[in-house]
Steps between C-alpha positions, in 0.01 A plus 500: 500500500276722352640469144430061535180554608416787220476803746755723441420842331571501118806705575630251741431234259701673206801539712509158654459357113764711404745391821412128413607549096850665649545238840520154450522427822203721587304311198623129692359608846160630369480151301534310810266714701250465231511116520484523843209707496328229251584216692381646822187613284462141372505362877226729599198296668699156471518285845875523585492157657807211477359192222327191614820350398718713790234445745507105467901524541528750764191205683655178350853639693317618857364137480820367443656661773261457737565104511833559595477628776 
């Protein structure tokens, strides 16, 4: 974690370079921890709430199925 968010001592950060030239695999996961750590960054001080358009379902069908009862 320290070498995606820049923190790692310069020797750290020469040796996980060089294990991500050699390890493909290696190289893969720190890609999709890096995206993660974007997207996460990118959702930052956003309202996680549902869309108007899942409220008015999720309303439209507990009106629904409250007349059939």
């Amino acid at each position: 974690m320290l070498y995606l968010y820049g923190e790692a001592s310069p020797i750290l950060k020469l040796a996980i370079d060089k294990a991500l030239k050699e390890d493909a695999d290696l190289k893969k996961e720190v890609a999709t921890l890096k995206r993660s750590k974007k997207q996460l960054e990118e959702l930052k001080g956003k309202p996680l709430s549902p869309s108007q358009k899942s409220i008015d379902a999720i309303l439209k069908y507990a009106k629904e199925s409250g007349k059939k009862k």
